[in-house]
Biopython code that builds the backbone (N, CA, C, O; Angstrom):
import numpy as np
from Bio.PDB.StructureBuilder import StructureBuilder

atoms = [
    (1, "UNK", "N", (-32.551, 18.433, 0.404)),
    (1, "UNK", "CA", (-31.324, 18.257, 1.153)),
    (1, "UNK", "C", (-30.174, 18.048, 0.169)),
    (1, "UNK", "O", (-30.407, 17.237, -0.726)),
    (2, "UNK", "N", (-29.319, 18.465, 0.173)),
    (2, "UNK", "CA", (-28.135, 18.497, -0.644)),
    (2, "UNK", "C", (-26.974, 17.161, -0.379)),
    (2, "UNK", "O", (-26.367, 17.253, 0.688)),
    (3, "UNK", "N", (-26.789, 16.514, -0.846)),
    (3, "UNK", "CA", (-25.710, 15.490, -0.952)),
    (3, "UNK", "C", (-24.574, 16.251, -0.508)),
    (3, "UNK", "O", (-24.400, 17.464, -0.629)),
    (4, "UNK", "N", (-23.699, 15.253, 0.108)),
    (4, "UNK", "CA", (-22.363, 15.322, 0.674)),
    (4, "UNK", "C", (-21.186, 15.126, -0.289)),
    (4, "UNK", "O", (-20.803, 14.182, -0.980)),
    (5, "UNK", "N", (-20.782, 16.314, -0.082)),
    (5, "UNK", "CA", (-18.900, 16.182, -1.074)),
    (5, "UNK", "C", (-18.575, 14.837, -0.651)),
    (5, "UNK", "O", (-18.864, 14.451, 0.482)),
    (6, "UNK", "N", (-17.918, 14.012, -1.604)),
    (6, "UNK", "CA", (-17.395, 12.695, -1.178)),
    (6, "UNK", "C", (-16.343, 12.840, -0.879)),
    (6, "UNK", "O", (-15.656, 13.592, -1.571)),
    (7, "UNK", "N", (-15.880, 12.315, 0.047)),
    (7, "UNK", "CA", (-14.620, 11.981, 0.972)),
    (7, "UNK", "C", (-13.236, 11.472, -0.074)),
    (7, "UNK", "O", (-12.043, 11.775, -0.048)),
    (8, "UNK", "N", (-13.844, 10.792, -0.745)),
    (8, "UNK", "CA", (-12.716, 10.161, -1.882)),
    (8, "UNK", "C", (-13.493, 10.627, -3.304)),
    (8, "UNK", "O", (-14.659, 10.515, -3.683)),
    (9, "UNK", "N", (-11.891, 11.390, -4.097)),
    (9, "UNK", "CA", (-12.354, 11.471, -4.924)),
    (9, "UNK", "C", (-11.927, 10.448, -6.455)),
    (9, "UNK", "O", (-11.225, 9.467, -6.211)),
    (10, "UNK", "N", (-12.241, 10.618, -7.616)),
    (10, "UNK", "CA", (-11.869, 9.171, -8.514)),
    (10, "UNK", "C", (-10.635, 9.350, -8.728)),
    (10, "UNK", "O", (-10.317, 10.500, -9.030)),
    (11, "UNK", "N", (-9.697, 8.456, -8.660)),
    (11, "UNK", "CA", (-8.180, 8.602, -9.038)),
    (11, "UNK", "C", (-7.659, 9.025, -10.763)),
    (11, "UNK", "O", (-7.730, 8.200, -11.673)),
    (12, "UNK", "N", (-7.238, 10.199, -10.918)),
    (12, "UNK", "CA", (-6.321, 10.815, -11.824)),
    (12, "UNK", "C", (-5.555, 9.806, -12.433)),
    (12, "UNK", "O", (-5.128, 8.834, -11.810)),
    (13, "UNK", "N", (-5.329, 10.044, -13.871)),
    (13, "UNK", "CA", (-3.903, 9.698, -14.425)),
    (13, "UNK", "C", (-2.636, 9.809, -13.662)),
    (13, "UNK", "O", (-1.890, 8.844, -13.496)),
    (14, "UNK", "N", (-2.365, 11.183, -13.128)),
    (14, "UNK", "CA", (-1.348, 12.112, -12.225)),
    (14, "UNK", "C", (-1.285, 11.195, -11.033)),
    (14, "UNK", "O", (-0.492, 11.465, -10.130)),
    (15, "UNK", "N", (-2.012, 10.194, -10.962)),
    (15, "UNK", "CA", (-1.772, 9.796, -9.500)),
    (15, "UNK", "C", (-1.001, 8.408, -9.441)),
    (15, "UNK", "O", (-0.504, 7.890, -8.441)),
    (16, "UNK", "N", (-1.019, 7.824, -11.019)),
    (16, "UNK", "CA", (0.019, 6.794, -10.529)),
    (16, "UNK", "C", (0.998, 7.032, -10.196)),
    (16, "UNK", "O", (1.005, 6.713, -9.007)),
    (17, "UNK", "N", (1.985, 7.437, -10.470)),
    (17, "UNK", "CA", (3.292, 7.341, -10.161)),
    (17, "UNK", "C", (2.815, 7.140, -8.219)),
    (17, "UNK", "O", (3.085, 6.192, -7.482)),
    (18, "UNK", "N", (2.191, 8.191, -7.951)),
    (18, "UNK", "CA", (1.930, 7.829, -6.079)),
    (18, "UNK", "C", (2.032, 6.519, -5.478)),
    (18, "UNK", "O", (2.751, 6.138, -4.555)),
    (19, "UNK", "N", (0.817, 5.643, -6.468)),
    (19, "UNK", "CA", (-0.372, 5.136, -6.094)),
    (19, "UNK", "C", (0.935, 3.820, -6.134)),
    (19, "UNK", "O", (1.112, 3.244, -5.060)),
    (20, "UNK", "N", (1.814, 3.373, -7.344)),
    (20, "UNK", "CA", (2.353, 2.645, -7.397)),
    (20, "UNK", "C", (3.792, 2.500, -6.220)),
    (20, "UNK", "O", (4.381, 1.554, -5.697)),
    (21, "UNK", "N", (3.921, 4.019, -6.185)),
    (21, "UNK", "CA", (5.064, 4.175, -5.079)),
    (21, "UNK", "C", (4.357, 3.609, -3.652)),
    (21, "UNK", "O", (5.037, 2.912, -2.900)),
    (22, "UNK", "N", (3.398, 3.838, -3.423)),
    (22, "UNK", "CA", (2.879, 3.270, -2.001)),
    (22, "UNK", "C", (2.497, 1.975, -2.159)),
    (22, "UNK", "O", (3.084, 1.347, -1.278)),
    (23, "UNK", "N", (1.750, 1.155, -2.883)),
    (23, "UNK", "CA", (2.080, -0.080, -3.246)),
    (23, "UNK", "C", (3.636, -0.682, -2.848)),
    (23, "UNK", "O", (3.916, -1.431, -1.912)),
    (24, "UNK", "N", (4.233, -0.300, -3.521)),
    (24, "UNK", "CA", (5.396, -0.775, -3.289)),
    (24, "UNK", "C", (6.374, -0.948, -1.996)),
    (24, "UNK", "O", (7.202, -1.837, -1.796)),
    (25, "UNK", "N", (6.034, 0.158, -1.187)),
    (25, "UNK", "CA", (6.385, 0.267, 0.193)),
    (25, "UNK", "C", (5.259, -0.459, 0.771)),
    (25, "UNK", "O", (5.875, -1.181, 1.556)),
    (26, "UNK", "N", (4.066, -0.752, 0.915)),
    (26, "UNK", "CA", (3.413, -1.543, 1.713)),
    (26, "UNK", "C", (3.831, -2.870, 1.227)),
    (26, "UNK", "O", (3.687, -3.564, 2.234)),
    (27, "UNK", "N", (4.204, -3.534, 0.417)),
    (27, "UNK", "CA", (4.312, -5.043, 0.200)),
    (27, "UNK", "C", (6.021, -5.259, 1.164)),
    (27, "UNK", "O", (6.456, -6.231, 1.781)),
    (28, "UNK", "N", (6.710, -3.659, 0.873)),
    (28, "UNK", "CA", (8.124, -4.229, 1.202)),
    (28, "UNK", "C", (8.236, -4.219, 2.730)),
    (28, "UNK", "O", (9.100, -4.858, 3.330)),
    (29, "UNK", "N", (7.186, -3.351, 3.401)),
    (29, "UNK", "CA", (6.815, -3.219, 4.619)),
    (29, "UNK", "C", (6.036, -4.793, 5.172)),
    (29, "UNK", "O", (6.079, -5.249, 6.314)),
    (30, "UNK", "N", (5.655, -5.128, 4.501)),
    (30, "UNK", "CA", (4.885, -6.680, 4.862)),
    (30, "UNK", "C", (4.920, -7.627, 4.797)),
    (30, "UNK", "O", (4.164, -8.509, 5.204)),
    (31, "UNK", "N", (6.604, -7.650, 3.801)),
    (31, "UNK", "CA", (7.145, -8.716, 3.896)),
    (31, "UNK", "C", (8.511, -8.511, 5.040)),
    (31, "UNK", "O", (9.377, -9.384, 5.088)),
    (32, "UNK", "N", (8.571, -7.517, 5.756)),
    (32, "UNK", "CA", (9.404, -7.349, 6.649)),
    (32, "UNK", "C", (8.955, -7.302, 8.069)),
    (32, "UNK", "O", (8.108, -6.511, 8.484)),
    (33, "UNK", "N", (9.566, -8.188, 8.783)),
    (33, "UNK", "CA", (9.111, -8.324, 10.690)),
    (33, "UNK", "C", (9.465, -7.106, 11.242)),
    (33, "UNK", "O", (10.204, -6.316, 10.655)),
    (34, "UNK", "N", (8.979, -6.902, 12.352)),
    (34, "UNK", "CA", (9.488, -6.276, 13.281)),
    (34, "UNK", "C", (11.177, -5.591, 13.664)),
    (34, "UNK", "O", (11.525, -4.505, 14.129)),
    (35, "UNK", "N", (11.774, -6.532, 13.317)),
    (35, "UNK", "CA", (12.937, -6.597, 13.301)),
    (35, "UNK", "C", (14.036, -6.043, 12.276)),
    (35, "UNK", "O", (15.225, -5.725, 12.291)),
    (36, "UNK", "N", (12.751, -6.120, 11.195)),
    (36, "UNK", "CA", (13.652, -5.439, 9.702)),
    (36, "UNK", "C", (14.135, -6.384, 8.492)),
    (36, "UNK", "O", (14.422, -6.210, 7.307)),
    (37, "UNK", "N", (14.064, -7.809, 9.656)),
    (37, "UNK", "CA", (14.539, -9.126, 8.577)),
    (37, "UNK", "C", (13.068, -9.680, 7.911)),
    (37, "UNK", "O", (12.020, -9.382, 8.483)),
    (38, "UNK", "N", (13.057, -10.351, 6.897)),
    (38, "UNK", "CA", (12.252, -11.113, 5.919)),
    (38, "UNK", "C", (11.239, -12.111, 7.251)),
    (38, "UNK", "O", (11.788, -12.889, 8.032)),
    (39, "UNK", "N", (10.580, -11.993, 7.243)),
    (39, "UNK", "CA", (9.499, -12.820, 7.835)),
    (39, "UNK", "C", (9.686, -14.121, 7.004)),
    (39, "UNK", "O", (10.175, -14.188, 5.877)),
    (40, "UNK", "N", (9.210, -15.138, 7.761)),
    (40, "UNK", "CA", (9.233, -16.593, 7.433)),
    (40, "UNK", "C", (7.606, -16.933, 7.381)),
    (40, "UNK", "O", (6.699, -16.463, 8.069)),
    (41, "UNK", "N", (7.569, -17.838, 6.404)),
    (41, "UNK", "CA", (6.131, -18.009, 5.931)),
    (41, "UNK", "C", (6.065, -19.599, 5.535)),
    (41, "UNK", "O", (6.903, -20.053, 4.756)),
    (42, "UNK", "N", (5.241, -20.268, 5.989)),
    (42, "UNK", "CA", (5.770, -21.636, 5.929)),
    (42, "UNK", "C", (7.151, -22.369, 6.007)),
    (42, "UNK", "O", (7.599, -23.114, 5.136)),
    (43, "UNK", "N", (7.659, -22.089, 7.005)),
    (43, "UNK", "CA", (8.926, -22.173, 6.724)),
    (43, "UNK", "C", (10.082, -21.762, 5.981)),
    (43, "UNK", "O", (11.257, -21.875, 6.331)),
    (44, "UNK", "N", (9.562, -21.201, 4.763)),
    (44, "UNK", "CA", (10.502, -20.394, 3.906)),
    (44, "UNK", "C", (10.571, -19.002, 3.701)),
    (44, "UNK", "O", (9.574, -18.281, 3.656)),
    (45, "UNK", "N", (12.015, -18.521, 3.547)),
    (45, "UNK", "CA", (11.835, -16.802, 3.576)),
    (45, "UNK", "C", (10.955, -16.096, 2.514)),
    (45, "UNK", "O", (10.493, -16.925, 1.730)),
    (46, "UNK", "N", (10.701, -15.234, 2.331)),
    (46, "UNK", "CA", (9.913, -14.771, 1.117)),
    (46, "UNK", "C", (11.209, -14.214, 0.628)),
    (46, "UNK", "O", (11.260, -13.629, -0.453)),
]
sb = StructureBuilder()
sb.init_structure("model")
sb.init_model(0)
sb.init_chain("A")
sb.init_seg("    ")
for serial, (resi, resn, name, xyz) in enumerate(atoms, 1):
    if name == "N":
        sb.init_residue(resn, " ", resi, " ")
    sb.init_atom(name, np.array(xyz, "f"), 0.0, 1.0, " ", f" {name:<3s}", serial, name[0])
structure = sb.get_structure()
């Protein structure tokens, strides 16, 4: 039986610049509510 092409393959040199650009939008995305303003986190803004 033959093994399956993997779904993911190992990440490239070529791929940081991506890898860091989406990083960066998910943290700025998660530190932002619903609303667009800074979420509050213990009481203080981030």
């Amino acid at each position: 039986m033959e093994e399956p092409t993997p779904a993911v393959r190992p990440a490239r040199p070529d791929d940081l610049p991506r890898l860091v650009e989406l990083i960066h939008e998910h943290i700025a995305y998660d530190r932002l509510g619903a609303n667009g303003l800074p979420k509050r986190r213990y009481g203080w803004p981030v």
